[in-house]
Backbone as CSV, one residue per row, in Angstrom:
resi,resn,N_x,N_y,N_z,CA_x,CA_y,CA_z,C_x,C_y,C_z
1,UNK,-25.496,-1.039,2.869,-25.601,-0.213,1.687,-24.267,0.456,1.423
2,UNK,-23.663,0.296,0.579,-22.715,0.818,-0.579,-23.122,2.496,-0.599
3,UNK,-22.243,3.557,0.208,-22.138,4.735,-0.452,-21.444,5.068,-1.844
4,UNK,-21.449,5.627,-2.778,-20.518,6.018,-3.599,-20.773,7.373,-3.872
5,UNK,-19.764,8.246,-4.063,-19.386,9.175,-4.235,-18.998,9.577,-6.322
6,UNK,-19.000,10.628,-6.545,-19.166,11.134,-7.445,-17.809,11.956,-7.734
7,UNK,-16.808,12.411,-9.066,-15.219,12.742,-8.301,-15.360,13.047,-9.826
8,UNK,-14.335,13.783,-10.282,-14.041,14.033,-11.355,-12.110,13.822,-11.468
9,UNK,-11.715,13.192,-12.711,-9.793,12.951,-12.287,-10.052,13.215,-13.932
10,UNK,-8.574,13.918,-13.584,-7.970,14.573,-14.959,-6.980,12.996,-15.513
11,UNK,-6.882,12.462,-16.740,-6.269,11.269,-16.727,-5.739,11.369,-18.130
12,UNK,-4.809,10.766,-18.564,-3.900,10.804,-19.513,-4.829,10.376,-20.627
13,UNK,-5.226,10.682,-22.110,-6.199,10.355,-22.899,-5.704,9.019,-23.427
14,UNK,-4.270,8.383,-23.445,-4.339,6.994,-24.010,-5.067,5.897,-23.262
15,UNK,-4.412,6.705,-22.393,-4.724,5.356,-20.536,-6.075,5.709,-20.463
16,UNK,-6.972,6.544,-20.400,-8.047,6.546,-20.552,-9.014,5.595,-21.827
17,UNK,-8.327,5.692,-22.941,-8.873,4.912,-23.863,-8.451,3.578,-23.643
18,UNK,-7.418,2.963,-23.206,-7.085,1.886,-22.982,-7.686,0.742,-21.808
19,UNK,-7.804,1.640,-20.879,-8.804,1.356,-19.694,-10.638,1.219,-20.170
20,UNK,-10.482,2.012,-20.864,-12.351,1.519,-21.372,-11.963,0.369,-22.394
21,UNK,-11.254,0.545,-22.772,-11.210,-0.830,-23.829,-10.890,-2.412,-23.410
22,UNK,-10.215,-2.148,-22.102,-10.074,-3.507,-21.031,-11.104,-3.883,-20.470
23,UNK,-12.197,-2.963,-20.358,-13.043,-2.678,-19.367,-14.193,-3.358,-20.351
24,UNK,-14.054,-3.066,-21.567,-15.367,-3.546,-22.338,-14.965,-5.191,-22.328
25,UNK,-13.346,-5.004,-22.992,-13.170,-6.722,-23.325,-13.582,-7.624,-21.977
26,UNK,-13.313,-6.960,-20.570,-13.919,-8.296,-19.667,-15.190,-7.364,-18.969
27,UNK,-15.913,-7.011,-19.939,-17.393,-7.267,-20.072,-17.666,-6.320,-18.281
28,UNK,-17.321,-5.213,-18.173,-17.189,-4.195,-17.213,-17.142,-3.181,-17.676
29,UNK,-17.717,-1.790,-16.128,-17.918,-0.490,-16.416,-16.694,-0.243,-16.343
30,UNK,-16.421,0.996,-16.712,-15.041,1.850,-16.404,-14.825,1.927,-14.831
31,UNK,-16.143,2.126,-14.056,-16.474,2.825,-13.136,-15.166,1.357,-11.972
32,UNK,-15.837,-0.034,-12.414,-15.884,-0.953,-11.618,-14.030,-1.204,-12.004
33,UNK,-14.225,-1.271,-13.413,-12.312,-1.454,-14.039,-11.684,-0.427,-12.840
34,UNK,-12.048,0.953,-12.816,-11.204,1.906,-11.996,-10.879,1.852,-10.249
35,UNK,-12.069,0.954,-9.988,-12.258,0.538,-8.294,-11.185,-0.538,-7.856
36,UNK,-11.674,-1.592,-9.467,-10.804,-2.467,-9.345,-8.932,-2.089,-8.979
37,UNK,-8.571,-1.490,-9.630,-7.207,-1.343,-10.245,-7.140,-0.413,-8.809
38,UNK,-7.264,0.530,-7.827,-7.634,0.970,-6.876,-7.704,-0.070,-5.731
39,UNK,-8.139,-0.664,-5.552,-8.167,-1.930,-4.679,-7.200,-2.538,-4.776
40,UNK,-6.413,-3.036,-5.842,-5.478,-4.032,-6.163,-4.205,-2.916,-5.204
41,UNK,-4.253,-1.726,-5.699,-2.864,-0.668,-5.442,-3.253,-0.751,-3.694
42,UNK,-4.353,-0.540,-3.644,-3.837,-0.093,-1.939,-3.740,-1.871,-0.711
43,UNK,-3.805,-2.928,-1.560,-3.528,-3.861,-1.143,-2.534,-4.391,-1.644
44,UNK,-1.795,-4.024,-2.261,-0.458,-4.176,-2.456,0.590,-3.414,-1.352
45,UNK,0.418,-2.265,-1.407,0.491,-1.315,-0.347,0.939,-2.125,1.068
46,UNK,-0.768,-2.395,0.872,-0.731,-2.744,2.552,0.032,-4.012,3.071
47,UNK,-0.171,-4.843,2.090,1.216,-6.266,1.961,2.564,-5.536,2.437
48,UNK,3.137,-4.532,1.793,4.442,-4.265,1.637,4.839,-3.590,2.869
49,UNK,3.541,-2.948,3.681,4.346,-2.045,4.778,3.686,-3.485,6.085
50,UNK,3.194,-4.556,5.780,3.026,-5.541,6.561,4.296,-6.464,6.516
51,UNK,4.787,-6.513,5.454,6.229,-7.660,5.051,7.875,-6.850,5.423
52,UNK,7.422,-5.629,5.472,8.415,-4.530,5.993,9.511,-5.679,7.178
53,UNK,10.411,-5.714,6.922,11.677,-6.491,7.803,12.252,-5.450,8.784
54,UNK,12.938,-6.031,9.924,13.838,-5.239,10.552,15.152,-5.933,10.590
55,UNK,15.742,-4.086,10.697,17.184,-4.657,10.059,17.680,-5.515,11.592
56,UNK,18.505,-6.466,11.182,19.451,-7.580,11.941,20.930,-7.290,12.425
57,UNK,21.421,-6.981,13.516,22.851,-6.146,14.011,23.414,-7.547,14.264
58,UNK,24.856,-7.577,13.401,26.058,-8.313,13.188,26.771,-8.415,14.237
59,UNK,26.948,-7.174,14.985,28.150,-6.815,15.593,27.683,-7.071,17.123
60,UNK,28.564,-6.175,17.647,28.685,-6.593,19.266,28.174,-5.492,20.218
61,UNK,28.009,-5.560,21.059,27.200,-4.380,21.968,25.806,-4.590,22.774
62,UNK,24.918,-5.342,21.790,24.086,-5.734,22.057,22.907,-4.549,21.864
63,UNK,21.622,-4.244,22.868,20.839,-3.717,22.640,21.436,-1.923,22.972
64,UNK,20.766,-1.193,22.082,21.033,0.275,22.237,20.770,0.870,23.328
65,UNK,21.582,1.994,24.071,21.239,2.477,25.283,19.743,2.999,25.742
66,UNK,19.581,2.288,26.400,17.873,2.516,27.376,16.864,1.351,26.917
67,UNK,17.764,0.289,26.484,16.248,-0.833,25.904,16.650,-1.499,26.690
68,UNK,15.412,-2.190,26.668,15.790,-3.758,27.730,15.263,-4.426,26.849
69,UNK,14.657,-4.733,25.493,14.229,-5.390,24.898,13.084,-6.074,25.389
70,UNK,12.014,-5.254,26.300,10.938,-5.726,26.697,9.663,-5.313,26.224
71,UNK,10.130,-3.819,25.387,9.155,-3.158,24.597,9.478,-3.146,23.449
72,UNK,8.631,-3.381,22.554,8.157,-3.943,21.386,8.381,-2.345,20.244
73,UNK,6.825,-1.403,21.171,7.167,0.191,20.846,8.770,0.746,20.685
74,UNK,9.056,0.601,21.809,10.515,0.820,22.217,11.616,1.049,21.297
75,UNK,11.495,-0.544,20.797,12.360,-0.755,19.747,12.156,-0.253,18.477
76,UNK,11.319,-0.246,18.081,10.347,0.275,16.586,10.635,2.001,16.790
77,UNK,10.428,2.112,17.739,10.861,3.867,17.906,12.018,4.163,17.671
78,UNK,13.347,2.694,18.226,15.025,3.284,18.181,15.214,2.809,16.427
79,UNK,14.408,1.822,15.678,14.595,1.924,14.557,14.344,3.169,13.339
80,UNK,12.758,3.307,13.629,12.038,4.598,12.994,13.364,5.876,13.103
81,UNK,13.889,6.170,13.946,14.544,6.822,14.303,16.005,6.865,13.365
Protein backbone atom coordinates (compact mmCIF):
# COMPACT_ATOMS: atom_id res chain seq x y z
CA UNK A 1 0.00 0.00 0.00
CA UNK A 2 1.00 3.45 -1.28
CA UNK A 3 1.11 6.09 1.67
CA UNK A 4 0.55 9.60 0.43
CA UNK A 5 0.77 12.50 2.21
CA UNK A 6 -1.05 15.78 1.84
CA UNK A 7 1.54 19.25 1.52
CA UNK A 8 0.67 22.49 0.46
CA UNK A 9 3.78 24.49 -2.08
CA UNK A 10 3.61 28.03 -2.85
CA UNK A 11 4.40 27.89 -6.88
CA UNK A 12 4.86 30.47 -9.48
CA UNK A 13 1.13 31.11 -11.11
CA UNK A 14 2.43 30.62 -14.86
CA UNK A 15 4.23 27.30 -14.06
CA UNK A 16 1.35 26.40 -12.22
CA UNK A 17 -0.99 26.99 -15.14
CA UNK A 18 1.31 25.46 -17.48
CA UNK A 19 1.78 22.29 -15.55
CA UNK A 20 -2.09 21.65 -15.40
CA UNK A 21 -2.25 22.25 -18.93
CA UNK A 22 0.54 19.45 -19.73
CA UNK A 23 -1.07 17.49 -17.33
CA UNK A 24 -4.54 17.60 -19.04
CA UNK A 25 -2.92 17.32 -22.67
CA UNK A 26 -1.33 13.75 -21.61
CA UNK A 27 -4.53 12.91 -20.08
CA UNK A 28 -3.12 13.18 -16.14
CA UNK A 29 -3.70 14.64 -12.61
CA UNK A 30 -1.58 17.51 -11.58
CA UNK A 31 -1.06 15.41 -8.57
CA UNK A 32 0.70 12.44 -10.81
CA UNK A 33 2.35 15.37 -13.56
CA UNK A 34 4.02 16.76 -10.10
CA UNK A 35 5.36 13.14 -8.77
CA UNK A 36 6.32 12.63 -12.10
CA UNK A 37 8.65 15.66 -12.73
CA UNK A 38 9.91 14.83 -8.91
CA UNK A 39 11.02 11.43 -9.76
CA UNK A 40 12.65 12.36 -12.98
CA UNK A 41 14.82 15.30 -10.68
CA UNK A 42 15.90 13.05 -7.98
CA UNK A 43 17.02 10.38 -10.54
CA UNK A 44 18.86 12.50 -12.37
CA UNK A 45 20.49 13.47 -9.22
CA UNK A 46 21.25 10.21 -8.35
CA UNK A 47 22.93 9.35 -11.95
CA UNK A 48 25.18 12.38 -11.48
CA UNK A 49 26.60 11.80 -7.95
CA UNK A 50 26.89 7.90 -9.28
CA UNK A 51 28.93 9.08 -12.67
CA UNK A 52 30.90 11.54 -10.31
CA UNK A 53 34.82 10.83 -11.70
CA UNK A 54 37.98 11.01 -9.77
CA UNK A 55 40.40 13.33 -10.52
CA UNK A 56 43.64 11.49 -12.35
CA UNK A 57 47.43 12.80 -11.00
CA UNK A 58 49.86 13.55 -14.04
CA UNK A 59 52.75 14.05 -12.09
CA UNK A 60 55.21 12.22 -9.98
CA UNK A 61 55.24 11.21 -6.32
CA UNK A 62 52.87 8.78 -6.46
CA UNK A 63 50.29 8.07 -3.67
CA UNK A 64 49.78 10.89 -0.85
CA UNK A 65 51.39 10.51 2.53
CA UNK A 66 49.78 7.59 4.67
CA UNK A 67 48.00 5.60 1.69
CA UNK A 68 48.97 2.45 0.58
CA UNK A 69 46.29 2.39 -1.86
CA UNK A 70 44.62 -0.54 -0.19
CA UNK A 71 41.69 1.44 1.10
CA UNK A 72 39.17 2.42 -1.05
CA UNK A 73 37.59 4.82 2.12
CA UNK A 74 41.04 6.03 2.46
CA UNK A 75 41.37 7.47 -0.67
CA UNK A 76 37.84 9.04 -1.11
CA UNK A 77 38.59 10.72 2.29
CA UNK A 78 42.24 12.25 0.84
CA UNK A 79 40.02 13.40 -2.15
CA UNK A 80 36.75 14.74 -0.26
CA UNK A 81 39.29 16.57 1.52
Amino acid sequence: MVCTMKTTLDLNDALLTHAKTMATRQRTTLTRFIEEGLRLRMMAATRKRAARTFPVYHGTGGLAAGLTGLSNKAMLDVIES
